[in-house]
Structure formats: structure tokens, C-alpha cells
N, CA, C and O atoms as a GROMACS GRO file, in nm:
protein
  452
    1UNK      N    1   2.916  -0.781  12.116
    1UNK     CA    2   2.781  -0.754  12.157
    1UNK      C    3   2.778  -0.743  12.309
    1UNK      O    4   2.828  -0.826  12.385
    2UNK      N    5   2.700  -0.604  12.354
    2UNK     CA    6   2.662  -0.607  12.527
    2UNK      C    7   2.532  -0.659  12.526
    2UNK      O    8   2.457  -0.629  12.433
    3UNK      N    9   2.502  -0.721  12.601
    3UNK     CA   10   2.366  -0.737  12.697
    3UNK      C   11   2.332  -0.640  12.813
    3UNK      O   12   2.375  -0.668  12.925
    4UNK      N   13   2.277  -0.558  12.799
    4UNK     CA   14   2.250  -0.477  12.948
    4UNK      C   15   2.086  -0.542  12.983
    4UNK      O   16   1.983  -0.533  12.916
    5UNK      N   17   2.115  -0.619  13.134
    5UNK     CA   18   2.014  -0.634  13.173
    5UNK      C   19   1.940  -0.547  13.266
    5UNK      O   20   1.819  -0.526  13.264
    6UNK      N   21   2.035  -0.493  13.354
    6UNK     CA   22   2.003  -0.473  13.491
    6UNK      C   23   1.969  -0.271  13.453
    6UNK      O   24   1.906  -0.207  13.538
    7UNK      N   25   2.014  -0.208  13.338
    7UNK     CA   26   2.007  -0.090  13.337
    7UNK      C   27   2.076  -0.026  13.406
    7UNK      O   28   2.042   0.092  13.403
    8UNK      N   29   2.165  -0.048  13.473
    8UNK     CA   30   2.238   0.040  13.608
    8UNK      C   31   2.374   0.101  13.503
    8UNK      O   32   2.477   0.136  13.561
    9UNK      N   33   2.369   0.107  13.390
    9UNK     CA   34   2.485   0.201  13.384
    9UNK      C   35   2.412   0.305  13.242
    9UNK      O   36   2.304   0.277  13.188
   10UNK      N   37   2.481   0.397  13.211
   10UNK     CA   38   2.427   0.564  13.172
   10UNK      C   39   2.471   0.504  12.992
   10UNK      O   40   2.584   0.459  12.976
   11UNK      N   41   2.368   0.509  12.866
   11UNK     CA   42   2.454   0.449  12.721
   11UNK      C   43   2.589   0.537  12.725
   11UNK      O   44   2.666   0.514  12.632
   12UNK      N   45   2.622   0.613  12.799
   12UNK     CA   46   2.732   0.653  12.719
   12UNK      C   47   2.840   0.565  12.774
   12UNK      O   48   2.945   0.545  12.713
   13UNK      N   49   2.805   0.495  12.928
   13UNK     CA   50   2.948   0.409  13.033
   13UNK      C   51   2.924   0.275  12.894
   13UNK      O   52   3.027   0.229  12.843
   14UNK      N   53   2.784   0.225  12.845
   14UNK     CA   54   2.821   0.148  12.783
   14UNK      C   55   2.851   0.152  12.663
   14UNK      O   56   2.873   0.047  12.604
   15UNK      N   57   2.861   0.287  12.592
   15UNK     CA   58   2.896   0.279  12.483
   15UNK      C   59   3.050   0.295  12.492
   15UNK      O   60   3.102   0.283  12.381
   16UNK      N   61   3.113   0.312  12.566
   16UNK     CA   62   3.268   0.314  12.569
   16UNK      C   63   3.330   0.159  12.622
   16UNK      O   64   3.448   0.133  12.648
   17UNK      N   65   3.245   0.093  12.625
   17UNK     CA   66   3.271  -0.031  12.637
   17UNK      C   67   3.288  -0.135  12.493
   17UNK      O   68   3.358  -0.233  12.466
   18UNK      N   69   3.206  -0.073  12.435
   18UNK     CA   70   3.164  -0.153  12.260
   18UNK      C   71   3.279  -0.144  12.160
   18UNK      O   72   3.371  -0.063  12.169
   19UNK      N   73   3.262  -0.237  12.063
   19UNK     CA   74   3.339  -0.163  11.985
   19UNK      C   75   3.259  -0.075  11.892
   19UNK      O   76   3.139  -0.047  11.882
   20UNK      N   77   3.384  -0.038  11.821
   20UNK     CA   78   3.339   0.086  11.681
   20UNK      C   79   3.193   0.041  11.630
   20UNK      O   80   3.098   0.120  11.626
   21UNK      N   81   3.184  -0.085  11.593
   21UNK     CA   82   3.059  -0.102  11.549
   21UNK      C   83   2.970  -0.259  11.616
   21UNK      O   84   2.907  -0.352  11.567
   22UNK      N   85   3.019  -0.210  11.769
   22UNK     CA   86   2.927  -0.313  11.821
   22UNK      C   87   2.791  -0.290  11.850
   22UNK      O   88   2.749  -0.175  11.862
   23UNK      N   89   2.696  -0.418  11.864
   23UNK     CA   90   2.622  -0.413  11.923
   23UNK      C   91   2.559  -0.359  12.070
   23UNK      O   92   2.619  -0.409  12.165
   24UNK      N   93   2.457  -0.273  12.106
   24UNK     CA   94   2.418  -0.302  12.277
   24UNK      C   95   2.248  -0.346  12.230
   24UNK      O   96   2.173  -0.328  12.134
   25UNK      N   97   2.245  -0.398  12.331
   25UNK     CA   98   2.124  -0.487  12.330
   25UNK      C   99   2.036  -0.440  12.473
   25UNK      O  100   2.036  -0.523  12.564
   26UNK      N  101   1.980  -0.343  12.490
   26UNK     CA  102   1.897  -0.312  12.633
   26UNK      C  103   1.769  -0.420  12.668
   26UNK      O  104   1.692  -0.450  12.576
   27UNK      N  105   1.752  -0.471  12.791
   27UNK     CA  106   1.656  -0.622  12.781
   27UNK      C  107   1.542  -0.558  12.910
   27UNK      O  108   1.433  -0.608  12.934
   28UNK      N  109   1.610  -0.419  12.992
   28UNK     CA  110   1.565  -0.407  13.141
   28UNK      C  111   1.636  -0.276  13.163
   28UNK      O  112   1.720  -0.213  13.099
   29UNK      N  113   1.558  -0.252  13.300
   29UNK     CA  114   1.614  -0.090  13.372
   29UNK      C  115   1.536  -0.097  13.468
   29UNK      O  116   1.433  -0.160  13.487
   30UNK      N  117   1.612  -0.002  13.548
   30UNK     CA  118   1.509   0.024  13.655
   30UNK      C  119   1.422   0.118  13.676
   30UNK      O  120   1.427   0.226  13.617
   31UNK      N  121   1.346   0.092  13.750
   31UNK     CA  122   1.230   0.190  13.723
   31UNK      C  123   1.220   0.312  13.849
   31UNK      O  124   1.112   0.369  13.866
   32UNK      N  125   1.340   0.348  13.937
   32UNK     CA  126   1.362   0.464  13.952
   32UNK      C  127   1.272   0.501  14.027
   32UNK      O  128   1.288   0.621  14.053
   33UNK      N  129   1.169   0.454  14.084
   33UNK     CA  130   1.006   0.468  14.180
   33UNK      C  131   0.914   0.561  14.068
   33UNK      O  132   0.826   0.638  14.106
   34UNK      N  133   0.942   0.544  13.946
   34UNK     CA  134   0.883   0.618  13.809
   34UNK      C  135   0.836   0.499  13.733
   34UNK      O  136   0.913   0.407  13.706
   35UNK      N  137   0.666   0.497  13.685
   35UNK     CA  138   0.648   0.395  13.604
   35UNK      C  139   0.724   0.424  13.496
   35UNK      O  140   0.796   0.326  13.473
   36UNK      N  141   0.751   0.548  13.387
   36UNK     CA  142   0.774   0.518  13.280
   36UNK      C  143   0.947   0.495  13.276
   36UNK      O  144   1.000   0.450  13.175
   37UNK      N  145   0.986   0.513  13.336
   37UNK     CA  146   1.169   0.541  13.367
   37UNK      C  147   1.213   0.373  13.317
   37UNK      O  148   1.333   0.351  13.296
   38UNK      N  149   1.133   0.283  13.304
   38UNK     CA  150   1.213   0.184  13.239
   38UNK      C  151   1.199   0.176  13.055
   38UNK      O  152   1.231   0.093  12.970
   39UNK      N  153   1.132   0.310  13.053
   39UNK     CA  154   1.073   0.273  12.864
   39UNK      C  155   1.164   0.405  12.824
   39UNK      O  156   1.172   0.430  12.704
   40UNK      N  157   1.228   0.483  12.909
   40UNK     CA  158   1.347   0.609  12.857
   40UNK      C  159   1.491   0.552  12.796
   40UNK      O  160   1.564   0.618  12.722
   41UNK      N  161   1.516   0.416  12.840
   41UNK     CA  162   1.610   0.377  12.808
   41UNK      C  163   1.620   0.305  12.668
   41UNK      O  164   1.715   0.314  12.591
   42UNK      N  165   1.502   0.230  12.651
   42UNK     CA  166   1.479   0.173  12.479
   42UNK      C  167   1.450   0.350  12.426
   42UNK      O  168   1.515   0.388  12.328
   43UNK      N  169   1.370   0.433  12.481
   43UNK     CA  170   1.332   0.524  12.394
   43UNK      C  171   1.507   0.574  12.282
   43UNK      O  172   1.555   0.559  12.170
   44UNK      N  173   1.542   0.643  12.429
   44UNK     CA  174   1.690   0.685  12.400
   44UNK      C  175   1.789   0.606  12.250
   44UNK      O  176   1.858   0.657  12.162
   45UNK      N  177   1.754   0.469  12.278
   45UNK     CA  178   1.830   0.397  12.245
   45UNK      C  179   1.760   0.442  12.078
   45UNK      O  180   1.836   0.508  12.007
   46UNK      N  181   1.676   0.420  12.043
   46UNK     CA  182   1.596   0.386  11.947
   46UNK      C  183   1.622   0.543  11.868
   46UNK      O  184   1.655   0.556  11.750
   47UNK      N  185   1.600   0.638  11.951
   47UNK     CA  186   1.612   0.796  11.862
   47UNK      C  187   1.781   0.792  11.824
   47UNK      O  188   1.817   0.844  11.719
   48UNK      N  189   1.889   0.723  11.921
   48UNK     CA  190   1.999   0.768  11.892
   48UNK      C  191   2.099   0.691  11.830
   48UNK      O  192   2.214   0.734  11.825
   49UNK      N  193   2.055   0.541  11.761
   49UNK     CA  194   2.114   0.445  11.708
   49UNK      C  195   2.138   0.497  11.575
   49UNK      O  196   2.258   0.495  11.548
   50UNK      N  197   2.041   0.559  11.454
   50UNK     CA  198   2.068   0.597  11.370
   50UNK      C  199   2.203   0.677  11.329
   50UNK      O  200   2.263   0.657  11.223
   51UNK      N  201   2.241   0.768  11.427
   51UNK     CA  202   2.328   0.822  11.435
   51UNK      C  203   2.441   0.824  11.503
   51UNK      O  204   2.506   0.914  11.556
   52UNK      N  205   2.459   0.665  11.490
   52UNK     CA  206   2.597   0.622  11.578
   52UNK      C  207   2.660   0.487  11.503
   52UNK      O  208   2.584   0.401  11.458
   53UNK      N  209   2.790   0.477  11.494
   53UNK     CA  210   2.831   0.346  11.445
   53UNK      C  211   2.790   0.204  11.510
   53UNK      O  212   2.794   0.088  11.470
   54UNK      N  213   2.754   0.261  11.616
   54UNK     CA  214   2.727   0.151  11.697
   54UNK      C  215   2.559   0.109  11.694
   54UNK      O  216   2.477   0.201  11.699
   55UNK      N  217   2.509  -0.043  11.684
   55UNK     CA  218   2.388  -0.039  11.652
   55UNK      C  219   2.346  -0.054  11.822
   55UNK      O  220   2.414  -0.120  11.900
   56UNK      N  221   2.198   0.033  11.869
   56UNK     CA  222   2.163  -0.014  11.997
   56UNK      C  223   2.017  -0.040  11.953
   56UNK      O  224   1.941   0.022  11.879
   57UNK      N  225   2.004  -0.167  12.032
   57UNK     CA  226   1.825  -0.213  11.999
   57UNK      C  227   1.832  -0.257  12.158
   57UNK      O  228   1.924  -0.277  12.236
   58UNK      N  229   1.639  -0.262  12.170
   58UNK     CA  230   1.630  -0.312  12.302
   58UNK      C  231   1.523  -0.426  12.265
   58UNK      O  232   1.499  -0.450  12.147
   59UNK      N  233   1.470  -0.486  12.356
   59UNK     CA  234   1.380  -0.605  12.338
   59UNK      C  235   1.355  -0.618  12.497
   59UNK      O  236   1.410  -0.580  12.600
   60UNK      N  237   1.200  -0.721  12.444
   60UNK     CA  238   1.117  -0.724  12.613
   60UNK      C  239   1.108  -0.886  12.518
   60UNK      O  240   1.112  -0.922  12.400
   61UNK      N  241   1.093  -0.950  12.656
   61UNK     CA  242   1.101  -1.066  12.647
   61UNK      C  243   0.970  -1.150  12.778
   61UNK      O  244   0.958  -1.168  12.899
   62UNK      N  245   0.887  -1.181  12.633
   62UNK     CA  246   0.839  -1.273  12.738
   62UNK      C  247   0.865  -1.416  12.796
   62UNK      O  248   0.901  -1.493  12.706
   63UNK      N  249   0.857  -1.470  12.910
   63UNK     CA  250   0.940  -1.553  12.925
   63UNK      C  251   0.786  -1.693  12.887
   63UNK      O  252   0.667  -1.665  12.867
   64UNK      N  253   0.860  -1.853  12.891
   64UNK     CA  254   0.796  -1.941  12.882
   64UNK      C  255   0.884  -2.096  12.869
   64UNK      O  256   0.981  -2.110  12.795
   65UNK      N  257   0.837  -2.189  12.944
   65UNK     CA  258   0.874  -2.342  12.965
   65UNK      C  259   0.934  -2.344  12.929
   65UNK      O  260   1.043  -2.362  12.984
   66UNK      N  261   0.912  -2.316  12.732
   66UNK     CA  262   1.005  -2.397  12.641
   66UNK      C  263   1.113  -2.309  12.640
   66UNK      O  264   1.224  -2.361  12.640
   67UNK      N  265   1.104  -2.180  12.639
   67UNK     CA  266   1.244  -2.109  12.702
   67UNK      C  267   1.334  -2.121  12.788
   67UNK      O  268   1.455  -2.139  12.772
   68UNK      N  269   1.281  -2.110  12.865
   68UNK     CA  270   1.375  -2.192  13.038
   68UNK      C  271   1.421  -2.298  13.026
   68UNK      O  272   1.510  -2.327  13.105
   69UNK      N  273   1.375  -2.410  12.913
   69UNK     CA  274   1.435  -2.537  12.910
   69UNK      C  275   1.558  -2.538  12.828
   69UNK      O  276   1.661  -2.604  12.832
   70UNK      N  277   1.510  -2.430  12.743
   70UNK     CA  278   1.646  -2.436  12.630
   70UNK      C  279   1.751  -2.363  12.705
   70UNK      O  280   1.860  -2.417  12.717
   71UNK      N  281   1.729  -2.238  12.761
   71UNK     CA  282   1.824  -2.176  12.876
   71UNK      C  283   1.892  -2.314  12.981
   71UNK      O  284   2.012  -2.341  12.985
   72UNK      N  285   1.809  -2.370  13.042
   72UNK     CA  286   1.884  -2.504  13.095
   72UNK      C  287   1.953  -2.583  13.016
   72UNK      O  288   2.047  -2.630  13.079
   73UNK      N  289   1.950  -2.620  12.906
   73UNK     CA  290   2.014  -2.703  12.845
   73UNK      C  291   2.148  -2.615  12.791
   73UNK      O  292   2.250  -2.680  12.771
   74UNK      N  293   2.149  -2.500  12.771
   74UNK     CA  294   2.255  -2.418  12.737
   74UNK      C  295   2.337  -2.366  12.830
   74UNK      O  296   2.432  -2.290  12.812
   75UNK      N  297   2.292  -2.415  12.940
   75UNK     CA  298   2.392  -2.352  13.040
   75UNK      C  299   2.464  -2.485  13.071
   75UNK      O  300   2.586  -2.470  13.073
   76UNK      N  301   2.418  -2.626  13.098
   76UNK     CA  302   2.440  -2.749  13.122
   76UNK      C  303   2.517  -2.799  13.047
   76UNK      O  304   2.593  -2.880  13.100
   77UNK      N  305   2.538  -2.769  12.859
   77UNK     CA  306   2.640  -2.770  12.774
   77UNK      C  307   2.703  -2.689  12.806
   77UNK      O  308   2.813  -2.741  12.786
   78UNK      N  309   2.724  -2.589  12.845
   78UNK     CA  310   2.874  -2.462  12.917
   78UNK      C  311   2.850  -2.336  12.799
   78UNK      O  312   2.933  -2.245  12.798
   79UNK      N  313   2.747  -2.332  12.711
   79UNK     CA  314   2.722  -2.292  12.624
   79UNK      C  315   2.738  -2.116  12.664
   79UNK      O  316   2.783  -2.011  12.616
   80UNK      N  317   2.678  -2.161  12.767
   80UNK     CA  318   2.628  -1.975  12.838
   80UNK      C  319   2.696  -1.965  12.983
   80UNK      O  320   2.670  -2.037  13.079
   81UNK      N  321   2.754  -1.900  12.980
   81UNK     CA  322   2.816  -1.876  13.126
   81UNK      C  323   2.737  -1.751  13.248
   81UNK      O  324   2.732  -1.630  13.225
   82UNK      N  325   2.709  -1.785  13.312
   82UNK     CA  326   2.636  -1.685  13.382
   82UNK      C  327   2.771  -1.628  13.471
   82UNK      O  328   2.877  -1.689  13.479
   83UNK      N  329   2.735  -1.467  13.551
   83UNK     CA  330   2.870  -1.447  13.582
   83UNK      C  331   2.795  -1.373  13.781
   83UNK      O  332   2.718  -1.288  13.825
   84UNK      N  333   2.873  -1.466  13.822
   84UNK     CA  334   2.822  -1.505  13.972
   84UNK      C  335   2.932  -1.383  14.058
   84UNK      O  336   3.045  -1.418  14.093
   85UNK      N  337   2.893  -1.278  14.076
   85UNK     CA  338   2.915  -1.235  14.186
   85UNK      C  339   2.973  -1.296  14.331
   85UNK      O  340   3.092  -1.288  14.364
   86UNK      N  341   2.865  -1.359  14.411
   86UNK     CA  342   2.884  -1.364  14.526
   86UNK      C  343   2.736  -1.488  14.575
   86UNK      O  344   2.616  -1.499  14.547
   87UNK      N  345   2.819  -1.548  14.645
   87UNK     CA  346   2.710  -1.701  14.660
   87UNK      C  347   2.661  -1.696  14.849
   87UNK      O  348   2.750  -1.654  14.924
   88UNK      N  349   2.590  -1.718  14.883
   88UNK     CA  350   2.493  -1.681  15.037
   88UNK      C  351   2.468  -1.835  15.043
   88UNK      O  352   2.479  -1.917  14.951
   89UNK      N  353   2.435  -1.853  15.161
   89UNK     CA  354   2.311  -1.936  15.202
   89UNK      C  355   2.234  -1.916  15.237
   89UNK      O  356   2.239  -1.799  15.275
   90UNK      N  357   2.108  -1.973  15.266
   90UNK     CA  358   2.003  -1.923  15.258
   90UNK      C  359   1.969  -1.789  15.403
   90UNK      O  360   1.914  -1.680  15.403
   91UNK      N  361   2.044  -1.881  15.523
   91UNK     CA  362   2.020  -1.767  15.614
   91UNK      C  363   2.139  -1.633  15.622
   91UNK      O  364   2.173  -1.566  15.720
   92UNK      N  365   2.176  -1.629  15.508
   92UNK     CA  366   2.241  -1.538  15.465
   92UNK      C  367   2.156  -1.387  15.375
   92UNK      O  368   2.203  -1.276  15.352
   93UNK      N  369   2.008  -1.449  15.340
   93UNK     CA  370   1.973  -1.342  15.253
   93UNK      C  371   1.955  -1.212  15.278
   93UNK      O  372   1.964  -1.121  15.196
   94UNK      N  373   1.928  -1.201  15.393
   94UNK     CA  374   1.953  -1.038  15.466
   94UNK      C  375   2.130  -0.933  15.420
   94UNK      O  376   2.159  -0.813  15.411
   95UNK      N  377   2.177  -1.015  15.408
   95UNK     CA  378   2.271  -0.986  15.414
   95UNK      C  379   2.344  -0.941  15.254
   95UNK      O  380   2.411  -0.844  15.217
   96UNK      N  381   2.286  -1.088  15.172
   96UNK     CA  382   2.240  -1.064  15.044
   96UNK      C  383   2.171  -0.932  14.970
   96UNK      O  384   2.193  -0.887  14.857
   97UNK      N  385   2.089  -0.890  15.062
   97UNK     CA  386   2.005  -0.818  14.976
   97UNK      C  387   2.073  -0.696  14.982
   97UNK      O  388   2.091  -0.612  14.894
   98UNK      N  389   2.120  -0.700  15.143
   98UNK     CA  390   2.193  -0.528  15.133
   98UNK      C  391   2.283  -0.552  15.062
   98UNK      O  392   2.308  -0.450  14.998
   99UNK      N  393   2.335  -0.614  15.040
   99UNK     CA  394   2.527  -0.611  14.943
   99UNK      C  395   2.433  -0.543  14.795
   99UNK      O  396   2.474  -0.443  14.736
  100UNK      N  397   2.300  -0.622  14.752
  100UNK     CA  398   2.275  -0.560  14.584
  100UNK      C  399   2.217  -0.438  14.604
  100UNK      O  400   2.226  -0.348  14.521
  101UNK      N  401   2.147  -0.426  14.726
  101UNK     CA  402   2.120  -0.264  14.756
  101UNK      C  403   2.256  -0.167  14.747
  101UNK      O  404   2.247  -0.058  14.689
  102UNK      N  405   2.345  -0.197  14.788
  102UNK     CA  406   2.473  -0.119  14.772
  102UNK      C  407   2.490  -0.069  14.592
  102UNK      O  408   2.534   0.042  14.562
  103UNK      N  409   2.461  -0.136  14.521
  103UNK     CA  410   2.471  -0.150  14.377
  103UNK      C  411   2.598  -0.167  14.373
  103UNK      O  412   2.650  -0.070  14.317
  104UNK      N  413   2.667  -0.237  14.403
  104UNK     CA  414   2.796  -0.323  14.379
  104UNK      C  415   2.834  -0.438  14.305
  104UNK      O  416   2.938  -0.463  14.244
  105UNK      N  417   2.722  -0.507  14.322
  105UNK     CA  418   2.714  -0.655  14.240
  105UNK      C  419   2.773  -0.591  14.069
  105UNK      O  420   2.758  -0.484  14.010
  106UNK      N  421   2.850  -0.734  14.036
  106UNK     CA  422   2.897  -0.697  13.939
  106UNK      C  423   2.858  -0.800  13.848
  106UNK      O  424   2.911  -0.821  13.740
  107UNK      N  425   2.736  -0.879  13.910
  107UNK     CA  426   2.751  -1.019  13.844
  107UNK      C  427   2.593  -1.072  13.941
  107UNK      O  428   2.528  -0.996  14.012
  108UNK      N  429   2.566  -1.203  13.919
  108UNK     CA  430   2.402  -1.214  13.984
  108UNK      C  431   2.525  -1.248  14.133
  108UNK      O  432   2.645  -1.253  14.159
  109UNK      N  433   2.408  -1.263  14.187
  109UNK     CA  434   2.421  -1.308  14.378
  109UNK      C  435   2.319  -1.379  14.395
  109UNK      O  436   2.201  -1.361  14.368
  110UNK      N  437   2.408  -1.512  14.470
  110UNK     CA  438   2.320  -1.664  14.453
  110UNK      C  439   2.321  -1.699  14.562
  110UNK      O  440   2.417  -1.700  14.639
  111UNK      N  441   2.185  -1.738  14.588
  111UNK     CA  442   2.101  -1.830  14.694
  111UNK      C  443   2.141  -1.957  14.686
  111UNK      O  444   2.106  -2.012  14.582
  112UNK      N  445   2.234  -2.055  14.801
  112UNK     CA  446   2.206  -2.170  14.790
  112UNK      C  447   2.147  -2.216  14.904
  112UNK      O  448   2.150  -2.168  15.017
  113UNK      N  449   2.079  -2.338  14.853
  113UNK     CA  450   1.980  -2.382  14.973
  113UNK      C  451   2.030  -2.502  15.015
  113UNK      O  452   1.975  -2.563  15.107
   0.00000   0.00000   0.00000
């Protein structure tokens, strides 16, 4: 199974990533300075799953407490691994921001305070 959060790659970069009959899971995209440009990517997904071994669904997620708590507790058991790029301090965020403006990040980029 993929998770695409961030939308930055084209279904076909991630469909050569999957297997024969994996999952992709679309959660986000960017929106391109276009309101609708983040709803082309579930659209896509949704007309072209039928006709692929591979299943693609997307989902919107609203977030809430009791979510975030269980996300904390699953990361605190090692359950979920988050995958960290590149770590700043705080008077580092300028610096931060251009590196994800580059679209390089391969992974989140973390603020410590």
C-alpha cells in the first residue's frame, strides 16, 4: 500500500512504484494556484481504478482530538514511523522553507524548538 499525501508525483511515477495489485491511497495535492486542481487527482483516480490491477481510492479526512491522540499513541509504540527529511531549529525556518520550496523534501522537515 502507498499513501500519497503531499500529491507531488504524476499516478503514473506512483503507479510504477506499487505492486501488480497494490494499493494507492490519495489523502492531498496541491492546489496549483487552481481551486479545483486538488479534486483532479481523486477524480482521475476514481474514473481509472476500474481498469487497472491496481486498486486507487482517495479519502479526505477530517481531523479531531480523539484522532491525534491515537496518532500519538501510535507513533510512541513505534507503531508508525514518520519519515524525517531534514531537522532546523527554530531560527533556521527561513531556510527551512526554501529547501521545501525547492520540492526536494523527500520526507517531512522538522522544527525543533
Amino acid at each position: 500500500m502507498l499513501v500519497d499525501i503531499a500529491g507531488g508525483c504524476t499516478l503514473s511515477q506512483l503507479r510504477r512504484v506499487l505492486a501488480r495489485k497494490g494499493v494507492l491511497v490519495g489523502v492531498g495535492g496541491p492546489d496549483n494556484g487552481r481551486w479545483i486542481a486538488p479534486l483532479l487527482g481523486p477524480a482521475a483516480m476514481l474514473l481509472l481504478s476500474p481498469f487497472m490491477s491496481q486498486t486507487m481510492v482517495s479519502m479526505l479526512a477530517r481531523e479531531s482530538r480523539d484522532d491525534v491522540a491515537v496518532l500519538c499513541r501510535l507513533l510512541r509504540a513505534g507503531s508508525v514511523t514518520p519519515v524525517i527529511d531534514r531537522t532546523y531549529k527554530l531560527d533556521g525556518v527561513p531556510e527551512a522553507i526554501g529547501y521545501l520550496e525547492t520540492g526536494h523534501a523527500r520526507g517531512k522537515v522538522v522544527i525543533t524548538m
